[in-house]
N, C-alpha and C positions, 0 to 999 in steps of 0.2 A: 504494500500500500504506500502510495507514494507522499511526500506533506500536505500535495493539496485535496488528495481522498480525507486526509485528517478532518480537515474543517468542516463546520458545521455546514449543510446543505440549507440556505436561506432561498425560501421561493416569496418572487412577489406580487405584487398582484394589483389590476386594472385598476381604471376611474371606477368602474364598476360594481368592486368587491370581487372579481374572477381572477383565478390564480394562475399567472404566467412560467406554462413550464418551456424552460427553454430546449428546443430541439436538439439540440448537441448531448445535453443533461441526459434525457430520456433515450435518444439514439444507443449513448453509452451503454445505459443501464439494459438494455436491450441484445448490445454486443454489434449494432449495427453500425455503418457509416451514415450519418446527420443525413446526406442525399438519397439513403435506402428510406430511410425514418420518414422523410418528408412525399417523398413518393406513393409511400402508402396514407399517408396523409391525404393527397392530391386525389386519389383514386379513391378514397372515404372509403379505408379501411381499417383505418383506427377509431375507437370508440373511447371516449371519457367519462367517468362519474365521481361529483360530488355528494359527501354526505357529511352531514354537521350533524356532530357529535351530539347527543343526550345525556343529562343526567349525570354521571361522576366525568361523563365526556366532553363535556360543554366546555366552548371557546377550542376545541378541537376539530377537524376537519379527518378524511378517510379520503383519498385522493387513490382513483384504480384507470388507469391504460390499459387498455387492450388492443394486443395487433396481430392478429392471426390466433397461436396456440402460445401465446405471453401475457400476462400481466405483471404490471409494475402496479404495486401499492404503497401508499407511505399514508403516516399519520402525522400532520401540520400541526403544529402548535399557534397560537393566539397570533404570535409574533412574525409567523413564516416559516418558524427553526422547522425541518422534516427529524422528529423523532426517530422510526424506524420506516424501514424500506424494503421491501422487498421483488423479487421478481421471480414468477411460478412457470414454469411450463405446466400449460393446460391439457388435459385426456380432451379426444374428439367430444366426446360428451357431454364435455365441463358448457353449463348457460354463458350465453353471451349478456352481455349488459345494454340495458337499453340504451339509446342516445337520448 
């Protein structure tokens, strides 16, 4: 892991309250080249979902990518900091997420 894997992963976000993740970020997290990432982007093959945390979760976010048989998830804190992350290969099987 190299110093700048170290630091903390800070996402930001719109005039709007929407969380700007950047293509290179997620590309990575992926294993892909940013122009594979956005490709499938182009061809609305990627799907996104928000969910705001409840209850001992509150002022927390659930942030899920999906692109093919991957998902990327992290949990946002109040500030932008991404708590934890993850990225799963999916079974054919596994539901898609709505848009």
């Amino acid at each position: 892991m190299s110093a700048a894997d170290a630091s903390p992963l800070v996402l930001s976000r719109d005039e709007a309250g929407e969380f700007l993740l950047p293509a290179d970020m997620l590309a990575a997290r992926f294993g892909w080249p940013t122009q594979t990432l956005r490709d499938y982007m182009r061809r609305g093959l990627v799907a996104s979902r928000v969910e705001r945390g409840e209850g001992e979760d509150a002022g927390r976010w659930r942030l899920s990518v999906r692109c093919g048989n991957r998902r990327w998830q992290a949990v946002v804190e109040a500030d932008g900091t991404v708590g934890t992350q993850r990225v799963e290969v999916l079974s054919a099987g596994a539901p898609k997420p709505s848009r």
